[in-house]
CHARMM internal coordinates of N, CA and C (Angstrom, degrees):
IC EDIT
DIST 1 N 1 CA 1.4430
DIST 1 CA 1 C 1.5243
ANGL 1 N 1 CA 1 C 108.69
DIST 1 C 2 N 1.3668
ANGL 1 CA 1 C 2 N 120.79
DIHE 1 N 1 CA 1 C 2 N 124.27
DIST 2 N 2 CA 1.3873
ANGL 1 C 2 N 2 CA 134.98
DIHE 1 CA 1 C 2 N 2 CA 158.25
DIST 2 CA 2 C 1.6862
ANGL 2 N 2 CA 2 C 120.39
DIHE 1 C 2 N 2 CA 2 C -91.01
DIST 2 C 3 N 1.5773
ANGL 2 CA 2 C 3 N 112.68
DIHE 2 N 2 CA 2 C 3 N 128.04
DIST 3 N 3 CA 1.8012
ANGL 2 C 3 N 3 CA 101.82
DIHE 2 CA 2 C 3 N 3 CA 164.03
DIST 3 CA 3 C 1.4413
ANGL 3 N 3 CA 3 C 84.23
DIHE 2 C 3 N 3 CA 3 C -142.79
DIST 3 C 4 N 1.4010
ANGL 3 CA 3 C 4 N 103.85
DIHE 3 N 3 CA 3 C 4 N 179.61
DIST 4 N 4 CA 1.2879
ANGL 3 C 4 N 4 CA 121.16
DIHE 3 CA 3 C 4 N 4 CA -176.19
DIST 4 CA 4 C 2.0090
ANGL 4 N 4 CA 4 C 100.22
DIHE 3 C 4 N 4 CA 4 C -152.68
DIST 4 C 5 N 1.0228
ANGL 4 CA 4 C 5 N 92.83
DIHE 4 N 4 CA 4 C 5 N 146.15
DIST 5 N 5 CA 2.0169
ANGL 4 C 5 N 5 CA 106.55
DIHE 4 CA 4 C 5 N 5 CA -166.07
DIST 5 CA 5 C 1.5997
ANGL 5 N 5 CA 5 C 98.70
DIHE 4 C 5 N 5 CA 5 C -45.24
DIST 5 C 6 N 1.1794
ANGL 5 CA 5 C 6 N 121.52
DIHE 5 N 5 CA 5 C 6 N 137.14
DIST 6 N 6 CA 1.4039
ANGL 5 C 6 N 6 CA 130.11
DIHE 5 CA 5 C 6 N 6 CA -154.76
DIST 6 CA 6 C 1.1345
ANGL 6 N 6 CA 6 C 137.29
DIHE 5 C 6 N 6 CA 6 C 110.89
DIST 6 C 7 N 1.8204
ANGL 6 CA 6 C 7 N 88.32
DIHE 6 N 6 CA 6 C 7 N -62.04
DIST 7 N 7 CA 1.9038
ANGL 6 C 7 N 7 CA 101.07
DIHE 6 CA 6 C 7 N 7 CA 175.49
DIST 7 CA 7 C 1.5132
ANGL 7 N 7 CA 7 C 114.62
DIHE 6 C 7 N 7 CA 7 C -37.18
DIST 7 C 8 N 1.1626
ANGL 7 CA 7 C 8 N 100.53
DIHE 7 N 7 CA 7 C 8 N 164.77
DIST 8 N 8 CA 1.9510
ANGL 7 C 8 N 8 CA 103.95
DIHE 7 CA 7 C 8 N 8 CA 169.70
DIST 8 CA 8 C 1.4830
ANGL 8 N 8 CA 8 C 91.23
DIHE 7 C 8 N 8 CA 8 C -135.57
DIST 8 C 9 N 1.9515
ANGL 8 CA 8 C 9 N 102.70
DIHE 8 N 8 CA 8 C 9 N 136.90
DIST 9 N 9 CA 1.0649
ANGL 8 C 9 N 9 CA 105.11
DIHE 8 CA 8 C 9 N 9 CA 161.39
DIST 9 CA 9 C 1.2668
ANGL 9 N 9 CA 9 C 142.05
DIHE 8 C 9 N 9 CA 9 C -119.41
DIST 9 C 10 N 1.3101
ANGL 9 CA 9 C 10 N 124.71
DIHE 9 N 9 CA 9 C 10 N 127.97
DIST 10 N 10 CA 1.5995
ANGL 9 C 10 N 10 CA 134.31
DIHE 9 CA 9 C 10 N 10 CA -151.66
DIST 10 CA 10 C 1.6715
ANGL 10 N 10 CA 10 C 93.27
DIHE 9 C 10 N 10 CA 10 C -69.06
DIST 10 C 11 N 1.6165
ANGL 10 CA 10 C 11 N 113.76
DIHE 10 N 10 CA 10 C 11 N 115.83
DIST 11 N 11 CA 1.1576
ANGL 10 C 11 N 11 CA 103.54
DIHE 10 CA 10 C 11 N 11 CA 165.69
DIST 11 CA 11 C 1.8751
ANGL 11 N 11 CA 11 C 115.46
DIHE 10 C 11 N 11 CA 11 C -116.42
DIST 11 C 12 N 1.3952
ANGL 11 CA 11 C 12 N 103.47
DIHE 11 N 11 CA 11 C 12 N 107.59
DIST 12 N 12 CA 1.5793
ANGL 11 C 12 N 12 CA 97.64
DIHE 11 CA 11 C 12 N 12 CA -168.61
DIST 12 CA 12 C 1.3100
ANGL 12 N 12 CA 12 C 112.50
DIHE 11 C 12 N 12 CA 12 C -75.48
DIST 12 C 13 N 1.8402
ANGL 12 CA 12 C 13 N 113.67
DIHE 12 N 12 CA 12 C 13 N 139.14
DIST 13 N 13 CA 1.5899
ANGL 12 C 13 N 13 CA 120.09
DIHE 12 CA 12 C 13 N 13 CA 177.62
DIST 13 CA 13 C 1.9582
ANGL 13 N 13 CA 13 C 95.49
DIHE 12 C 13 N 13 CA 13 C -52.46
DIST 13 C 14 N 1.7058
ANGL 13 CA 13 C 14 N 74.33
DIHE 13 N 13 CA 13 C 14 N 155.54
DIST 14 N 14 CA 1.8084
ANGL 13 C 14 N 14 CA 78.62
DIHE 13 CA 13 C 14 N 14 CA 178.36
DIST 14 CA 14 C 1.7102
ANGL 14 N 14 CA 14 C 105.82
DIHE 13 C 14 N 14 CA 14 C -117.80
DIST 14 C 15 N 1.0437
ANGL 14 CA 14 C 15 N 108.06
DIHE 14 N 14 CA 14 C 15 N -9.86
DIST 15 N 15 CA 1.7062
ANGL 14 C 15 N 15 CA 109.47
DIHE 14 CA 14 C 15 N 15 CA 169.76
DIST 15 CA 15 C 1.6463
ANGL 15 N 15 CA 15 C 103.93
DIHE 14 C 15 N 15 CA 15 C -121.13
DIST 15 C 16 N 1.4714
ANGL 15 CA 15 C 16 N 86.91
DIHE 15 N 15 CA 15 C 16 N 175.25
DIST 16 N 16 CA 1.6211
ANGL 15 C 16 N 16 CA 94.23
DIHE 15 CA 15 C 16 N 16 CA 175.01
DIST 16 CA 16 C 1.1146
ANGL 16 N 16 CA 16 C 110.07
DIHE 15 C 16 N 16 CA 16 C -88.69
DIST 16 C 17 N 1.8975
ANGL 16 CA 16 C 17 N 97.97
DIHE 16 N 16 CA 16 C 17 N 141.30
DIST 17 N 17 CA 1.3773
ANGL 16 C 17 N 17 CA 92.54
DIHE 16 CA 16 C 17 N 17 CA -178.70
DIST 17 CA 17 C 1.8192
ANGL 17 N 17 CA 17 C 111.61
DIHE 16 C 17 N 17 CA 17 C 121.37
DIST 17 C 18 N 1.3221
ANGL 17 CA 17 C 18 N 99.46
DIHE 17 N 17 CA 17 C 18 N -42.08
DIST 18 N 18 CA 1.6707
ANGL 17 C 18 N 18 CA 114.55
DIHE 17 CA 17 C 18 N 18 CA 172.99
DIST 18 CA 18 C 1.5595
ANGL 18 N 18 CA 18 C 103.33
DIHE 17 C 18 N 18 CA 18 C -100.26
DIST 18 C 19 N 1.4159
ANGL 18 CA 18 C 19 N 111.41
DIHE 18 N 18 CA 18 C 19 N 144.32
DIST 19 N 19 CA 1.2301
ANGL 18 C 19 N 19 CA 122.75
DIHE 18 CA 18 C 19 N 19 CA -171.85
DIST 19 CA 19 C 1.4152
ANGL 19 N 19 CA 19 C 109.99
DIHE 18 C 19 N 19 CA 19 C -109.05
DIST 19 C 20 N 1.2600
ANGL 19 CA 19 C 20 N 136.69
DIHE 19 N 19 CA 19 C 20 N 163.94
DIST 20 N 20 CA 1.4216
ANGL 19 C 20 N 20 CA 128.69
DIHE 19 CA 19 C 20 N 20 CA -166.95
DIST 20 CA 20 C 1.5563
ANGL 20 N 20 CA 20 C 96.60
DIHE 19 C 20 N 20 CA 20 C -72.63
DIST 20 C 21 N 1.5210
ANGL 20 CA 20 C 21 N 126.95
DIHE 20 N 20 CA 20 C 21 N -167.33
DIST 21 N 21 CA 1.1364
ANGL 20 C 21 N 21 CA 124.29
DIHE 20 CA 20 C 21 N 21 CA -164.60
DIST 21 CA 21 C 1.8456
ANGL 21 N 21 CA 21 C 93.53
DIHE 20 C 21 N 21 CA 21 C -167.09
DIST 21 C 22 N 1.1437
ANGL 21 CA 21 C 22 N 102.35
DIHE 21 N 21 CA 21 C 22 N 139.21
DIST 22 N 22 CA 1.8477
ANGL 21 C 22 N 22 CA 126.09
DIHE 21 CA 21 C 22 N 22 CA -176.26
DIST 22 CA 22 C 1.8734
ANGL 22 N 22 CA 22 C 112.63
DIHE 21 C 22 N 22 CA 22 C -88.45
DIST 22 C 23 N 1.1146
ANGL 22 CA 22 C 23 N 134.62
DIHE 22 N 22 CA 22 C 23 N 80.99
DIST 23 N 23 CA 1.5594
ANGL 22 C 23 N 23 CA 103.96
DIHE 22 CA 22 C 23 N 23 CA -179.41
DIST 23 CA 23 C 1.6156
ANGL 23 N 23 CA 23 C 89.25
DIHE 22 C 23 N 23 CA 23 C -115.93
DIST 23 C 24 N 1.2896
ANGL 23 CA 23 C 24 N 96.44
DIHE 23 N 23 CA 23 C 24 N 171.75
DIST 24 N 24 CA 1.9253
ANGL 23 C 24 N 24 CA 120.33
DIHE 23 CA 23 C 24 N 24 CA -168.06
DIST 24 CA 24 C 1.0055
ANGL 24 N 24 CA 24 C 95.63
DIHE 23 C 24 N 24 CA 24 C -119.08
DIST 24 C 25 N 1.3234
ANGL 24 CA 24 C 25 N 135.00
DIHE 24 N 24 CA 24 C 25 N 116.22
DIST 25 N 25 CA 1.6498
ANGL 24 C 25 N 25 CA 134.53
DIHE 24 CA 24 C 25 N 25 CA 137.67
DIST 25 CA 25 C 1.4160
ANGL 25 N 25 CA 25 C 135.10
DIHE 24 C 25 N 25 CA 25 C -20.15
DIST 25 C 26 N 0.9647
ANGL 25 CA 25 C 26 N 118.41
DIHE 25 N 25 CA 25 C 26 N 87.38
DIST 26 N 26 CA 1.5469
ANGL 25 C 26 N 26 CA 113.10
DIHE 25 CA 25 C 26 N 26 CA 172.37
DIST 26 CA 26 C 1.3242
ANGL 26 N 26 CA 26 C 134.29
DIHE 25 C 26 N 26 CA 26 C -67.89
DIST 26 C 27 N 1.5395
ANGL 26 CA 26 C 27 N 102.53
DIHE 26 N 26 CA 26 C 27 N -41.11
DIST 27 N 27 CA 1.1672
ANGL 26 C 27 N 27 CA 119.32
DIHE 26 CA 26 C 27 N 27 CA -154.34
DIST 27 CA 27 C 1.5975
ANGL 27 N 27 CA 27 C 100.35
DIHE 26 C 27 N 27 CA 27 C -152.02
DIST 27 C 28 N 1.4105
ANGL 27 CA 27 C 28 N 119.38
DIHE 27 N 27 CA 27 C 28 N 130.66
DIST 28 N 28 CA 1.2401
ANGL 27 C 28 N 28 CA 115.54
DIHE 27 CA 27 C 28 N 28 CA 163.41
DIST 28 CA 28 C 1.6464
ANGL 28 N 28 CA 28 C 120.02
DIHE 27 C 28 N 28 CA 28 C -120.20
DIST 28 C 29 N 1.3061
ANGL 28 CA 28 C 29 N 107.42
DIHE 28 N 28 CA 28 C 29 N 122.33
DIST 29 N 29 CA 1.5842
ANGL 28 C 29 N 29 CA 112.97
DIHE 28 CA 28 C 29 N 29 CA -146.39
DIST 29 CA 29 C 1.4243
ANGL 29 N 29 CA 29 C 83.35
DIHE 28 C 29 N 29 CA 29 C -98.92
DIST 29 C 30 N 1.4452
ANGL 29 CA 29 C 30 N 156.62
DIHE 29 N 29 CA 29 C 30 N -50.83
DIST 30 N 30 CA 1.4734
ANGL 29 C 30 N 30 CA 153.79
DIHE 29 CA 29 C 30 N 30 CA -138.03
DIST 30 CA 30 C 1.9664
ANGL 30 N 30 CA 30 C 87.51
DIHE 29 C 30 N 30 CA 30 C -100.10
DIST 30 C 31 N 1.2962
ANGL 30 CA 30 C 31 N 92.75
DIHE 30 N 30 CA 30 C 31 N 176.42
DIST 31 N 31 CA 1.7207
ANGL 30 C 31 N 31 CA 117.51
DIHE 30 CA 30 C 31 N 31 CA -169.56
DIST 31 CA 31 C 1.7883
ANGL 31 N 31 CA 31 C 100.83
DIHE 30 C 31 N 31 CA 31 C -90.59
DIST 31 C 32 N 1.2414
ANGL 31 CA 31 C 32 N 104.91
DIHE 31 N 31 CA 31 C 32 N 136.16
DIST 32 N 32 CA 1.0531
ANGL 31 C 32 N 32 CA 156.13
DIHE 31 CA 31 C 32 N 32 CA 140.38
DIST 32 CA 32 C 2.1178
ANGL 32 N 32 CA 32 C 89.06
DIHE 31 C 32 N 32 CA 32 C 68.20
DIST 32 C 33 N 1.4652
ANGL 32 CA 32 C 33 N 99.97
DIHE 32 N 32 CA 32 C 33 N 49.89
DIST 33 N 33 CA 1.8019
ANGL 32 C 33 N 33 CA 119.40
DIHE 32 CA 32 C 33 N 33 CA 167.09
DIST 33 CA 33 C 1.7750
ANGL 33 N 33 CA 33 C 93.28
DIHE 32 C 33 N 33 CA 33 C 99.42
DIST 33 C 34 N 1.3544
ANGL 33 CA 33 C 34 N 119.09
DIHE 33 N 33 CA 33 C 34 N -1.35
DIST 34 N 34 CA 1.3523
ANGL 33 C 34 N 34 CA 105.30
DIHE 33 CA 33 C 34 N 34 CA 179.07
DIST 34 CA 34 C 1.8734
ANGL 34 N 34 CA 34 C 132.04
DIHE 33 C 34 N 34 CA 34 C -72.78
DIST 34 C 35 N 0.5866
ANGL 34 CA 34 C 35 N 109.73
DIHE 34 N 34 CA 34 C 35 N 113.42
DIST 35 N 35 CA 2.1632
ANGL 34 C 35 N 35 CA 95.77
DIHE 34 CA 34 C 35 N 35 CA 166.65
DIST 35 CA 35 C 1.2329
ANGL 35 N 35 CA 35 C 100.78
DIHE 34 C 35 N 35 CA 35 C 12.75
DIST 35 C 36 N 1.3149
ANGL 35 CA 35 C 36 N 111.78
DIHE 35 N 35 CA 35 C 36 N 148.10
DIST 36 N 36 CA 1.7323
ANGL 35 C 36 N 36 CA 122.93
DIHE 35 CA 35 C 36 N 36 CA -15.84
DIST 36 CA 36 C 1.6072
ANGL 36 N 36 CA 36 C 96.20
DIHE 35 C 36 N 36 CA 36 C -98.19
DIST 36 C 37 N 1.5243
ANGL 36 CA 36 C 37 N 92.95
DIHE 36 N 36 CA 36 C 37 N 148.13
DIST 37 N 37 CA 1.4277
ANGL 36 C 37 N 37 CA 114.32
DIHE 36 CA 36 C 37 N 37 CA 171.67
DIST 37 CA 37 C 1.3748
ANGL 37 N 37 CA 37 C 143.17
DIHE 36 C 37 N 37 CA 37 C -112.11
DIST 37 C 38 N 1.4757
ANGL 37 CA 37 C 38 N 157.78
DIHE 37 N 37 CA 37 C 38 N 148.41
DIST 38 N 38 CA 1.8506
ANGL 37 C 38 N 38 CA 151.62
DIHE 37 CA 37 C 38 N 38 CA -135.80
DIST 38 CA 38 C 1.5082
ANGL 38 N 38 CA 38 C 67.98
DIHE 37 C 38 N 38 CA 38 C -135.94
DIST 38 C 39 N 1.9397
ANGL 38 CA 38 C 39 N 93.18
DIHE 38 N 38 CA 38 C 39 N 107.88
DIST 39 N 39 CA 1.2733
ANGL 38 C 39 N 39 CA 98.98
DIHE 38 CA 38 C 39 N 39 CA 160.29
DIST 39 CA 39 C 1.9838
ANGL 39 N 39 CA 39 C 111.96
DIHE 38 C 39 N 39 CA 39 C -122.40
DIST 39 C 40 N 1.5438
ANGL 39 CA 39 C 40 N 117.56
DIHE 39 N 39 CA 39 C 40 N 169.87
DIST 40 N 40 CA 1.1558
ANGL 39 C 40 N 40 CA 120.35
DIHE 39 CA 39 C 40 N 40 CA -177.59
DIST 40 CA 40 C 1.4073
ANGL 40 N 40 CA 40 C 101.73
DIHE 39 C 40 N 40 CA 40 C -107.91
DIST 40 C 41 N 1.5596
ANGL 40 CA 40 C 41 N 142.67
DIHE 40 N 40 CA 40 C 41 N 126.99
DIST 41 N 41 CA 1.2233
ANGL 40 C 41 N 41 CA 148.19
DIHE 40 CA 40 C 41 N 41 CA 165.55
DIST 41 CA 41 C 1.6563
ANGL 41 N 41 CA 41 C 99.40
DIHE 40 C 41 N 41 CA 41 C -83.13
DIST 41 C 42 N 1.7224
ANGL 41 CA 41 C 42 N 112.18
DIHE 41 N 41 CA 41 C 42 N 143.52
DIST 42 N 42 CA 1.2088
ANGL 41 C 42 N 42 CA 118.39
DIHE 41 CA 41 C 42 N 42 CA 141.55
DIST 42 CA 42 C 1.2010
ANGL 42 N 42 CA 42 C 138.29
DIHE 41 C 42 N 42 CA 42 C 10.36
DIST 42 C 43 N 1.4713
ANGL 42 CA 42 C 43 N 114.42
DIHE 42 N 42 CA 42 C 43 N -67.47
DIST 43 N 43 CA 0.9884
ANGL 42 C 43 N 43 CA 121.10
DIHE 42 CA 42 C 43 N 43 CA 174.26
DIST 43 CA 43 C 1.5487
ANGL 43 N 43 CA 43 C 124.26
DIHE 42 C 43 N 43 CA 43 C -104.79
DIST 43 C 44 N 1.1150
ANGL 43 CA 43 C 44 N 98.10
DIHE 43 N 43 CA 43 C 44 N 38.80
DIST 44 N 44 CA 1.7946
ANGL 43 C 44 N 44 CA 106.05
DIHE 43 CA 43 C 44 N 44 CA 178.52
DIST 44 CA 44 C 1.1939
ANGL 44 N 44 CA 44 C 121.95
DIHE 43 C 44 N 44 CA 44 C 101.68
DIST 44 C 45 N 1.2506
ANGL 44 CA 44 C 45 N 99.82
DIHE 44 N 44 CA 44 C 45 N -35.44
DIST 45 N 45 CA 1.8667
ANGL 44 C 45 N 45 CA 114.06
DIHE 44 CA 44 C 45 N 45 CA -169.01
DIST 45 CA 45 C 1.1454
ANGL 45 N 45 CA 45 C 103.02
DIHE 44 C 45 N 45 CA 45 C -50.76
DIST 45 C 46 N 1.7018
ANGL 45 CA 45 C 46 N 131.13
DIHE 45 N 45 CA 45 C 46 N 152.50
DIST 46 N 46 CA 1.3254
ANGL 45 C 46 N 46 CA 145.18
DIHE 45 CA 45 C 46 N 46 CA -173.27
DIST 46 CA 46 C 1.5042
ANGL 46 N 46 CA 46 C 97.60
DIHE 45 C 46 N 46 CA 46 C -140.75
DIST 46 C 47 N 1.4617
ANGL 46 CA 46 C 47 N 128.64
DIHE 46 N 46 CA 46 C 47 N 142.13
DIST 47 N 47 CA 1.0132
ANGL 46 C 47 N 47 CA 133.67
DIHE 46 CA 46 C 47 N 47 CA -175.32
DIST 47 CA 47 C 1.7928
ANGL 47 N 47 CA 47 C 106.83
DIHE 46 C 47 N 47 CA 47 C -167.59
DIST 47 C 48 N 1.3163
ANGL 47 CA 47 C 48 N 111.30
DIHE 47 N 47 CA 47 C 48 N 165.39
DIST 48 N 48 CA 1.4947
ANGL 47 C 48 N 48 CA 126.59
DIHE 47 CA 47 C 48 N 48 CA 173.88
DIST 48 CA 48 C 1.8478
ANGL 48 N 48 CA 48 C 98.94
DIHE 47 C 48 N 48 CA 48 C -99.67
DIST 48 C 49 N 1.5590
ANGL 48 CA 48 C 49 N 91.74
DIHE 48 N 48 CA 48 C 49 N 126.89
DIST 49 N 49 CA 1.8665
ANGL 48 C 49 N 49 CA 87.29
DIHE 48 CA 48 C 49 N 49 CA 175.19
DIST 49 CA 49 C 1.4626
ANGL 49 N 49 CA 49 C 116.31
DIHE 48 C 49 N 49 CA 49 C -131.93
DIST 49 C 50 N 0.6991
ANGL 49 CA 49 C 50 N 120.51
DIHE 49 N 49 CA 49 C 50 N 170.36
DIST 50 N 50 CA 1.8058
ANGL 49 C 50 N 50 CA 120.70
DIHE 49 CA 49 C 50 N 50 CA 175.88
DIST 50 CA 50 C 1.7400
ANGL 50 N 50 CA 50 C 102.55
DIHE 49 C 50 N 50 CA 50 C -144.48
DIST 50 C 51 N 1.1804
ANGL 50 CA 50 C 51 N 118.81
DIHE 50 N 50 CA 50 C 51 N 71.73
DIST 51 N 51 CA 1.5301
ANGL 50 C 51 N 51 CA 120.63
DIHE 50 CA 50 C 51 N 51 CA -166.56
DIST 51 CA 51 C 1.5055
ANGL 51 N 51 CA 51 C 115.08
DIHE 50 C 51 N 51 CA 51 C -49.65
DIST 51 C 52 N 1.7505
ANGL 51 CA 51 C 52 N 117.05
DIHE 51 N 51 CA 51 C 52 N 140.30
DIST 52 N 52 CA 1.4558
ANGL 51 C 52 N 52 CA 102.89
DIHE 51 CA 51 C 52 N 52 CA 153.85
DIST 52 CA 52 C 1.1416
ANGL 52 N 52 CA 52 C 137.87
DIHE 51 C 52 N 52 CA 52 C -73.24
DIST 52 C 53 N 1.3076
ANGL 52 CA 52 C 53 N 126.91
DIHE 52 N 52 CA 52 C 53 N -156.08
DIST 53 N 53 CA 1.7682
ANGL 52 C 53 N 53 CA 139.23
DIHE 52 CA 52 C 53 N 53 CA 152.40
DIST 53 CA 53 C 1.6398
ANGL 53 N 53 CA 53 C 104.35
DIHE 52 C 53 N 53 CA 53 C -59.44
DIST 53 C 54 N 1.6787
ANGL 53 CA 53 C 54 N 120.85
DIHE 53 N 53 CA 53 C 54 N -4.72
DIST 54 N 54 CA 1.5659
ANGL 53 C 54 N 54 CA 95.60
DIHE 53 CA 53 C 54 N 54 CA 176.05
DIST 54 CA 54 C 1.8316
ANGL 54 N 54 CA 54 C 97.70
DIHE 53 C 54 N 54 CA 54 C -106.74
DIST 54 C 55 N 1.4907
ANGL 54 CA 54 C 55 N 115.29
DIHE 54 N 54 CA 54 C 55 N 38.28
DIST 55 N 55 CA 1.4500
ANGL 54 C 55 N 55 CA 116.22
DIHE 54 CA 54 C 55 N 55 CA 167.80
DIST 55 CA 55 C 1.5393
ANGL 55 N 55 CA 55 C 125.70
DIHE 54 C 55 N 55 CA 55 C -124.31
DIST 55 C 56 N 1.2128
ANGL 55 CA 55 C 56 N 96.47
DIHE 55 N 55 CA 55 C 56 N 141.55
DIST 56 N 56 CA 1.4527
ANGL 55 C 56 N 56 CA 88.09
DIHE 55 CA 55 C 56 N 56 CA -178.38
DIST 56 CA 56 C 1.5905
ANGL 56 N 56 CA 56 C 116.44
DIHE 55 C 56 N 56 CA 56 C -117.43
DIST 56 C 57 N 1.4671
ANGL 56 CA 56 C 57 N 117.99
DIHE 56 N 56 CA 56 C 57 N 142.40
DIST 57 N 57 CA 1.5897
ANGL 56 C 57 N 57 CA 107.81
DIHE 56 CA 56 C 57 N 57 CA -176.73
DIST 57 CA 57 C 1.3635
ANGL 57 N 57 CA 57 C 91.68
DIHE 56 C 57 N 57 CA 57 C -64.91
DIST 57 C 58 N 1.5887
ANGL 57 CA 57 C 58 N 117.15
DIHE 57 N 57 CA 57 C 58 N 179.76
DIST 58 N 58 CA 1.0649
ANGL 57 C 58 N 58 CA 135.04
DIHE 57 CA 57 C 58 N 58 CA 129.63
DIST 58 CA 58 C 1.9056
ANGL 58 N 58 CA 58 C 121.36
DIHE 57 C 58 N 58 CA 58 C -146.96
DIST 58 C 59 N 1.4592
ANGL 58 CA 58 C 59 N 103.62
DIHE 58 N 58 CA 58 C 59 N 124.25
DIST 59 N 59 CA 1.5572
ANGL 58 C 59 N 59 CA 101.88
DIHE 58 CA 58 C 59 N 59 CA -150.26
DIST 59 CA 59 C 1.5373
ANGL 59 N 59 CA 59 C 102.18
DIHE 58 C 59 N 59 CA 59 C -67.75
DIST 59 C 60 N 0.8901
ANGL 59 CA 59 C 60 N 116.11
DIHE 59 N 59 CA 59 C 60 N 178.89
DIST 60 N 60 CA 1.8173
ANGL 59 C 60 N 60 CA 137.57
DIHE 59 CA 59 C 60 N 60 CA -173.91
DIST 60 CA 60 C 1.3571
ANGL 60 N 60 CA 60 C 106.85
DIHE 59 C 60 N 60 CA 60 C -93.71
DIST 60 C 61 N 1.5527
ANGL 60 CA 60 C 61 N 104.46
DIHE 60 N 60 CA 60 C 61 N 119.39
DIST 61 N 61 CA 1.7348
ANGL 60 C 61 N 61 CA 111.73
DIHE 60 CA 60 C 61 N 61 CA -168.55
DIST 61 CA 61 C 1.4983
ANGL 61 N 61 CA 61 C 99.99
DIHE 60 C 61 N 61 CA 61 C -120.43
DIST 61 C 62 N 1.4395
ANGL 61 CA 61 C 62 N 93.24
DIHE 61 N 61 CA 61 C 62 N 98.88
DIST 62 N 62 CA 2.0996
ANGL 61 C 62 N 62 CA 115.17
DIHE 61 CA 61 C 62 N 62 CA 169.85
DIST 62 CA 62 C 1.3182
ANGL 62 N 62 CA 62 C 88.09
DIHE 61 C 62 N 62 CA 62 C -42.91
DIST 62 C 63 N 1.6694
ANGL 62 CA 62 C 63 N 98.69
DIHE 62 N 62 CA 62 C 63 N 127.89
DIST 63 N 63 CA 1.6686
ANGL 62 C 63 N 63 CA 133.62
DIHE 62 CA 62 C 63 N 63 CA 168.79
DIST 63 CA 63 C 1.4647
ANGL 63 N 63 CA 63 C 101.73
DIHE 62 C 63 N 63 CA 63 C -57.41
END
COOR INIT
IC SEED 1 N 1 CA 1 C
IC BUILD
């Protein structure tokens, strides 16, 4: 997996019951867009992530 600061990444619930989830790239800490990454959730939350196979990039679209 590649992102770069901007991207948002689609993280889909994996049981029922959890809903997918939005975070923004802040920061990309690994080499050359790889893991692990300082992402921003929806709702404010800030965290360090290293996404699985249930994420999806989605790249950063200049306003």
């Amino acid at each position: 997996m590649q992102a770069n600061v901007g991207d948002k990444l689609l993280v889909r619930g994996r049981t029922v019951g959890h809903e997918d989830r939005i975070a923004e790239v802040l920061e990309v800490l690994g080499e050359n867009g790889a893991p692990p990454y300082r992402v921003r959730f929806e709702d404010g939350h800030e965290t360090l992530m290293s996404p699985g196979p249930d994420c999806v990039v989605r790249p950063h679209e200049p306003a």
